[in-house]
C-alpha positions in Angstrom: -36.6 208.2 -2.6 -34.5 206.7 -5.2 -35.3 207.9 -9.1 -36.6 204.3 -10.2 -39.4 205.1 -7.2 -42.1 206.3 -9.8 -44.8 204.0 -9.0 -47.6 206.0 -6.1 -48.5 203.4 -3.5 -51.5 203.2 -1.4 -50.9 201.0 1.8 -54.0 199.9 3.7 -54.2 196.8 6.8 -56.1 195.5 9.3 -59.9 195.9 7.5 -60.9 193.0 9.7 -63.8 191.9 7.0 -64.9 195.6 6.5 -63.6 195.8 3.3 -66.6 196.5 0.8 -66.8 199.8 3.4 -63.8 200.9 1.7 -65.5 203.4 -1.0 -63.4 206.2 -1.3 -60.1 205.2 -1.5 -57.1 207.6 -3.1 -55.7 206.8 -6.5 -52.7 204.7 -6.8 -50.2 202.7 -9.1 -50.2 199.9 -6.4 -52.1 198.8 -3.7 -50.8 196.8 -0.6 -52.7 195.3 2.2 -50.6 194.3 5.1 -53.0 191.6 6.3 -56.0 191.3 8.8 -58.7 191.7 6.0 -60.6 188.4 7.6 -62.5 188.9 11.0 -63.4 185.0 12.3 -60.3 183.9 10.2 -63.4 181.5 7.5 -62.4 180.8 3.7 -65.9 182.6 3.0 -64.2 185.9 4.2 -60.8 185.2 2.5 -63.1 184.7 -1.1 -64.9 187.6 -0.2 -61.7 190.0 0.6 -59.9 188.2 -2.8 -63.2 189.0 -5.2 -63.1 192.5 -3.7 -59.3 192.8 -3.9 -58.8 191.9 -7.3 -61.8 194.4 -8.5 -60.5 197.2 -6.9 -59.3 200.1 -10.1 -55.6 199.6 -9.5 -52.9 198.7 -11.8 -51.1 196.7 -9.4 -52.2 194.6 -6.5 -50.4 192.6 -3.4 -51.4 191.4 0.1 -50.3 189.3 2.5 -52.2 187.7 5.6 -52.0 188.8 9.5 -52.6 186.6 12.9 -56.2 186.8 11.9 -56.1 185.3 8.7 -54.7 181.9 9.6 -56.9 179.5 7.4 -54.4 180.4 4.7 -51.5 178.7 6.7 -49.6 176.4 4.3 -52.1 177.6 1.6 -51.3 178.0 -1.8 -53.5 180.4 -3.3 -54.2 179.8 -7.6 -56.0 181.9 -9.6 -55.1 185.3 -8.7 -55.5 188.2 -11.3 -51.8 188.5 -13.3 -52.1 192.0 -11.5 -52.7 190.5 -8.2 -49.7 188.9 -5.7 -49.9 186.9 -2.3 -46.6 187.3 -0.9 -45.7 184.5 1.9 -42.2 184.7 2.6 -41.4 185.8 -1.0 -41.0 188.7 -3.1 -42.1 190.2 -7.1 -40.9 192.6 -8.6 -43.0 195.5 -10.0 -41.4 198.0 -12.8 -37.8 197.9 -10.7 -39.3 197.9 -7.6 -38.3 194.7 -5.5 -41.5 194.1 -2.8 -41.0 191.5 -0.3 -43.8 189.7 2.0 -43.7 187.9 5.9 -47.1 186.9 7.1 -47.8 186.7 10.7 -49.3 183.3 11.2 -49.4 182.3 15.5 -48.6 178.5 14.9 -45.1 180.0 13.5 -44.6 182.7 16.2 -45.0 179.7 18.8 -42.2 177.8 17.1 -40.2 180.9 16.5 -40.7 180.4 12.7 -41.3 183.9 12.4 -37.8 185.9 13.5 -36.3 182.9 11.1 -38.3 183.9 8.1 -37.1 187.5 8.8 -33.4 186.6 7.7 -34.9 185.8 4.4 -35.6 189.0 3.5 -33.6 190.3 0.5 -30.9 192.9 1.5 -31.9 194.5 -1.6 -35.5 195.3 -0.7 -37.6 198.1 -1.9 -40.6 198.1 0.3 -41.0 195.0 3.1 -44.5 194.2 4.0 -45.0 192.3 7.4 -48.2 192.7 9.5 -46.4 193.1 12.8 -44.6 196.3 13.3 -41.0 196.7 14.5 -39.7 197.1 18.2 -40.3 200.9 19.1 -41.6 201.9 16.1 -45.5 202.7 15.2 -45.9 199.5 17.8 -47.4 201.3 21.1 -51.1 200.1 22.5 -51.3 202.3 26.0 -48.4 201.8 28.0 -47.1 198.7 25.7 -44.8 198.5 22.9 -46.0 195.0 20.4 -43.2 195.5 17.7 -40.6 192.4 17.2 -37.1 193.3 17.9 -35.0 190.8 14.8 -37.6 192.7 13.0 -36.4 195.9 14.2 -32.4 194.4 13.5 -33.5 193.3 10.1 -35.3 196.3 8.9 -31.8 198.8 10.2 -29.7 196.3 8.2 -31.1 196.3 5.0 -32.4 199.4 5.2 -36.0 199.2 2.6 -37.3 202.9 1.3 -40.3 201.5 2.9 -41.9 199.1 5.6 -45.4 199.0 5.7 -47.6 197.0 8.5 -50.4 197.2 10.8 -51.6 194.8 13.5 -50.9 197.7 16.5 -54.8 199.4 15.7 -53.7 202.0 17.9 -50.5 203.2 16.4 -51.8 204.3 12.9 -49.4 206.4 11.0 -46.0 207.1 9.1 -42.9 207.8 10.4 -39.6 208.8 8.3 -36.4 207.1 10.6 -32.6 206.5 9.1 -33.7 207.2 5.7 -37.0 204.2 5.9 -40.3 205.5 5.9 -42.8 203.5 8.1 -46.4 202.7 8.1 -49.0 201.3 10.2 -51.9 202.1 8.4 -55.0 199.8 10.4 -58.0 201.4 9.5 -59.9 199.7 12.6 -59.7 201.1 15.8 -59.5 199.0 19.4 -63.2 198.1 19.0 -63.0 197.3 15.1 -64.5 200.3 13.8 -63.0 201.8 10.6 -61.6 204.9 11.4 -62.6 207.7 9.0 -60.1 209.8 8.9 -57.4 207.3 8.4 -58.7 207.1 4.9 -57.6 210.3 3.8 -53.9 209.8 4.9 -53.2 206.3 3.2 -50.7 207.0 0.4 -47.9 207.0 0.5 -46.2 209.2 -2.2 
């Protein structure tokens, strides 16, 4: 990791509304939640994750949404701690470290919105944040691989120190490839059930 890389991060996704569960979760400088935190996709639950969110002991806080979290299309959310970011196709940087946010909204995956926001990623990105993984990596559910291939493109161009995501509930983990560390780190299995174990291996460094 690069010297300006002394912020710890803890990197969680997919808590499909099982958030308040979440009671013994690692220390950190920064949390990040790679989307999914709703369940039926109501403003109730978005309130609910935010309130949570925001409370949570950390000194920095960002999050962006998932397929399942489409009431906040077009949304512009006010009113957020000063420690607390939405990213929607745009970026903040934290103590020299550039983070960068792409939701995964359907209605722009349909009109192939999505693989055009990916050439607006920064080229000089610290850690990207999608929800959807990238082709052949940390993407496999059974025999099937879910992860976008411009993604893939994208990610080897600009090379990040880190990409974190979720959506693929199956393919949990890290995995360190041409110098980017990955991570899927949904804490839900295939039948929505937090997962334990996946607790204990959420930060990052």
């Amino acid at each position: 990791m690069a010297s300006r890389f002394h912020l710890s991060i803890l990197h969680i996704s997919d808590t499909h509304n099982l958030h308040r569960q979440l009671t013994m979760l690692p220390d950190a400088d920064v949390v990040v939640h790679s989307g999914d935190f709703t369940m039926s996709d109501t403003e109730q639950e978005v309130f609910d994750f935010i309130e949570w969110f925001c409370g949570l002991p950390y000194r920095y806080k960002i999050f962006i949404a998932g397929n399942h979290d489409d009431c906040l299309y077009r949304a512009e959310l006010s009113g957020l701690d000063k420690d607390c970011y939405y990213l929607c196709c745009s970026g903040v940087c934290i103590e020299g470290i550039k983070f960068y946010g792409i939701p995964l909204f359907m209605e722009d995956v349909v009109c192939g919105r999505d693989e055009n926001f990916m050439q607006t990623i920064p080229e000089d990105t610290d850690v990207l944040i999608t929800h959807q993984p990238p082709w052949g990596i940390l993407d496999m559910d059974g025999t099937r691989r879910y992860g976008n291939c411009e993604l893939l493109k994208k990610v080897e161009l600009i090379r990040p120190k880190l990409h974190l995501f979720g959506h693929i509930h199956a393919a949990f983990g890290t995995e360190l490839y041409n110098g980017v560390l990955y991570s899927n780190a949904a804490l839900v299995d295939a039948g929505y059930n937090l997962v334990g174990e996946r607790i204990k291996r959420l930060k990052l460094f």
